[in-house]
C-alpha positions in Angstrom: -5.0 49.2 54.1 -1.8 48.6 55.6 0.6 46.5 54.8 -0.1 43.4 57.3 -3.4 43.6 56.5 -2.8 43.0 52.6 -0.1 40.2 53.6 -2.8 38.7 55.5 -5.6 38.6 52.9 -2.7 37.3 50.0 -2.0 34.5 52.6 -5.7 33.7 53.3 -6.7 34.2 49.7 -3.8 31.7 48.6 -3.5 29.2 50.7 -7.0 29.2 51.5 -7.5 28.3 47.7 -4.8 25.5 47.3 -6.4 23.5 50.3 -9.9 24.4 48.6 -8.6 23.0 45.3 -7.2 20.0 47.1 -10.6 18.8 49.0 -12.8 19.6 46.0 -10.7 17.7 43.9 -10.6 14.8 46.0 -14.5 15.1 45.5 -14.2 15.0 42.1 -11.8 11.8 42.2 -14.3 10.1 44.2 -16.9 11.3 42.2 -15.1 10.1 38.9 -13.9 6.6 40.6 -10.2 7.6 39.1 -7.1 4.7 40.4 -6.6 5.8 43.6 -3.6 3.8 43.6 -1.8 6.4 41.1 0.6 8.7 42.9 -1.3 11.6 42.4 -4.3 10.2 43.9 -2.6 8.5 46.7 -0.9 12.5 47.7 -4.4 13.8 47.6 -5.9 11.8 49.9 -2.7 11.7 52.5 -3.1 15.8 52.5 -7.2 15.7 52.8 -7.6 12.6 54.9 -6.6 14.3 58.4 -9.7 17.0 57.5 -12.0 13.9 55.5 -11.8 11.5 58.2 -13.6 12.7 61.4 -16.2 14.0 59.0 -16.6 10.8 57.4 -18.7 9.1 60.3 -21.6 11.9 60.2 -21.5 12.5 56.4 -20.2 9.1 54.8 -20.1 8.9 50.9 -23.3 7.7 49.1 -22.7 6.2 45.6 -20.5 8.8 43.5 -21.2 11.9 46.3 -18.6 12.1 48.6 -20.5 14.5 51.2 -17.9 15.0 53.7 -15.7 16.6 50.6 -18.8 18.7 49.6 -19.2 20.4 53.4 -15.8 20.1 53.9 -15.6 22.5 51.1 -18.3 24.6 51.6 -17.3 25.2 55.4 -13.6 26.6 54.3 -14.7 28.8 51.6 -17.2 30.2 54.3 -14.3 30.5 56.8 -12.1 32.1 53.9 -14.9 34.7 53.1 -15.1 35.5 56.6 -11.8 36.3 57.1 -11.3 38.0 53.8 -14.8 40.4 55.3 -13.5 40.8 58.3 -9.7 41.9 57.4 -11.2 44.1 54.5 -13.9 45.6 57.5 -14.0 48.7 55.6 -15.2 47.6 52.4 -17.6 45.0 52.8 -19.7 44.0 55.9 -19.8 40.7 57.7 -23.1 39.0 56.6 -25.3 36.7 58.2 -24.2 32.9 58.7 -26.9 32.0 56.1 -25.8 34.1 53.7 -21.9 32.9 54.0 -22.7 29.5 53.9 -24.6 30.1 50.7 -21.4 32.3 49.2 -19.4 29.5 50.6 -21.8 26.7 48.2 -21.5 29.3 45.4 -17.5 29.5 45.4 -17.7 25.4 45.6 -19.1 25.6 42.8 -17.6 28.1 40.9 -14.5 26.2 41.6 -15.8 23.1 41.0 -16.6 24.6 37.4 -13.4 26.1 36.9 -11.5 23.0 37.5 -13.7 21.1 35.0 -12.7 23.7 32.6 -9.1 23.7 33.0 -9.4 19.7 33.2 -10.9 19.9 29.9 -8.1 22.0 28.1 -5.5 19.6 29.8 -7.3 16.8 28.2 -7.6 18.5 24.6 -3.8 19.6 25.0 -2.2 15.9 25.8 -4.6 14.4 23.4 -2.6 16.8 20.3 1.1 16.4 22.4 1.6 12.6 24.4 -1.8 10.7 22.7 -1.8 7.3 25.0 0.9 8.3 27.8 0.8 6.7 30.7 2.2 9.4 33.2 -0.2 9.6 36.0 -0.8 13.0 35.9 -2.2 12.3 32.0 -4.2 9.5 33.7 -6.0 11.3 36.1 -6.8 14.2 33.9 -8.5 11.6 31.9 -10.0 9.4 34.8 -11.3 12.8 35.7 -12.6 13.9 32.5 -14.1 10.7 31.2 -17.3 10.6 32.9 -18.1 14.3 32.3 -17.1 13.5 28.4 -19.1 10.4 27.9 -22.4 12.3 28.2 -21.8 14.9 25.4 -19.9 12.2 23.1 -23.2 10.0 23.0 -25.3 12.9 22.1 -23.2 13.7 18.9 -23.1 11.3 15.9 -20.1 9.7 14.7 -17.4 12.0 13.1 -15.0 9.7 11.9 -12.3 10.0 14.5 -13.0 13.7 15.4 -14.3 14.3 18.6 -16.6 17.6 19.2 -18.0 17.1 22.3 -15.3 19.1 24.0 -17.1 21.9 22.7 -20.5 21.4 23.9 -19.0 20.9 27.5 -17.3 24.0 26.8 -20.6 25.5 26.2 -22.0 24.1 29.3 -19.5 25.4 31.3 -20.1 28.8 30.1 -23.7 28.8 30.6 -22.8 27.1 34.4 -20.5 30.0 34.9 -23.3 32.7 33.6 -25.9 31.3 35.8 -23.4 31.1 39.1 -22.0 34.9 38.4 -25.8 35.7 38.4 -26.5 33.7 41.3 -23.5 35.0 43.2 -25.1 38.9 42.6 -28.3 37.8 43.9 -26.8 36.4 46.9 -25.4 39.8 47.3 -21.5 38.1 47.1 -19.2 41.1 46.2 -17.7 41.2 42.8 -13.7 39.7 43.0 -14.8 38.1 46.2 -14.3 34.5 45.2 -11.9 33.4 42.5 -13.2 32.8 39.4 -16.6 34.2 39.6 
């Protein structure tokens, strides 16, 4: 592999993943009806809206599902894929469009799980450090985290000021990312691939 070529896939596999990480959380925000008035929220929409808002009159939002985010999403990981396939041409071969689609859902996903998990140890880590800040960045981590949280809290009892549910969501996440790295072999998606899968 020469050198433009592994310039080219670092690019690709970079970039590519920062505007990934950008549209799939702007699904999430929707998703978890944070203040889009924080500053945070209003930079992610400026970046996503140019590639949200022709989408927006085939796929509008229903209820908490943003859908235009979702294929959005699912499109650009495909198109990342591709290109990482195609510049790589010796190791892997270009696949159906079927099959990159469905790598494309399964890297949403695994993304989506990821960023749930490191959500989850930003929120444990400012609860011990800055308990009640008001920065925005603190706010949206917990806008964000609150409706996944709410779930596990209500299955556990009381503790008296301690909350455990962070570690049954941990669970969850583990078993989510068990089931997508076995989902991503059936599809036949090469190992290292995708990030975090």
């Amino acid at each position: 592999m020469g050198a433009g070529t592994e310039i080219s896939l670092y690019l690709i596999r970079n970039v590519g993943a920062l505007l990934l990480l950008v549209i799939v959380l702007r699904g999430v925000m929707h998703a978890s009806r944070v203040n889009f008035y924080n500053p945070i929220s209003q930079l992610i929409v400026r970046v996503t809206n140019p590639l949200l808002t022709p989408l927006r009159g085939a796929l509008p939002a229903s209820g908490r599902i943003d859908w235009a985010a979702i294929v959005l999403a699912i499109v650009i990981q495909a198109l990342i894929l591709t290109a990482i396939v195609l510049l790589a041409g010796d190791q892997w071969s270009v696949p159906s469009i079927p099959t990159i689609l469905a790598w494309g859902a399964v890297g949403v996903m695994g993304l989506l799980v990821n960023l749930y998990f490191f959500i989850l140890i930003a929120m444990i880590i400012v609860s011990w450090v800055a308990p009640g800040s008001r920065h925005p960045a603190i706010e949206l981590v917990w806008q964000i985290s609150e409706p996944v949280m709410a779930p596990f809290r209500a299955l556990l009892p009381n503790m008296g000021g301690i909350d455990l549910s962070p570690i049954l969501l941990f669970v969850g996440i583990n078993i989510v990312q068990i089931g997508l790295r076995h989902l991503a072999f059936d599809l036949g998606l090469p190992p290292g691939l995708v990030f975090g899968l």
